[in-house]
Phi, psi and omega in degrees: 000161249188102138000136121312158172268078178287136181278123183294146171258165175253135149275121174251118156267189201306143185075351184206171218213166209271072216252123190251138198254149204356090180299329204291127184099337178313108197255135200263125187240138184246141196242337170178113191104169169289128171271065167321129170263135160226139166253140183279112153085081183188114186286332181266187165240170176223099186273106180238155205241192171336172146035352153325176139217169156234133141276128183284139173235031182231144158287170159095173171305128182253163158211099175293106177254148195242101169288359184225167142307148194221166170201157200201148161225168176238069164296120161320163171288341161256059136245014199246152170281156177277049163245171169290174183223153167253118184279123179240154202227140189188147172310123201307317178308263175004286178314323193302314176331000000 
């Protein structure tokens, strides 16, 4: 039987960002500060505080802004658990806070 895999975390600092390359399936996890998501060619945003997740559900490039220092982890799709995510949406200002 074959370890779990621990997912390395990413430090963002304040203002910059992450770029995840064919994204899709992908669970975006925010571990601490506030995160923005954007996906190539998807009209919504996505916003996550502390303990969120996202599965990216666009092919193409995703991008993770750190409106803070941050941390993040990005788990594949067979490293990610099979449960759903909620995408929450929030005021940028707010999260900031």
């Amino acid at each position: 039987m074959l370890a779990p895999r621990t997912i390395e975390p990413i430090s963002l600092t304040a203002r910059s960002v992450h770029r995840i390359e064919a994204g899709k399936g992908h669970r975006v996890t925010c571990v601490s500060g506030p995160v923005w998501i954007t996906q190539e060619r998807d009209r919504r945003d996505t916003i996550l505080a502390a303990g969120q997740s996202f599965v990216l559900d666009r092919p193409g490039v995703a991008v993770v802004f750190a409106f803070k220092n941050a941390t993040i982890t990005v788990a594949s799709p067979w490293e990610a658990p099979l449960t759903t995510s909620v995408p929450v949406r929030a005021d940028p200002e707010r999260a900031c806070a």
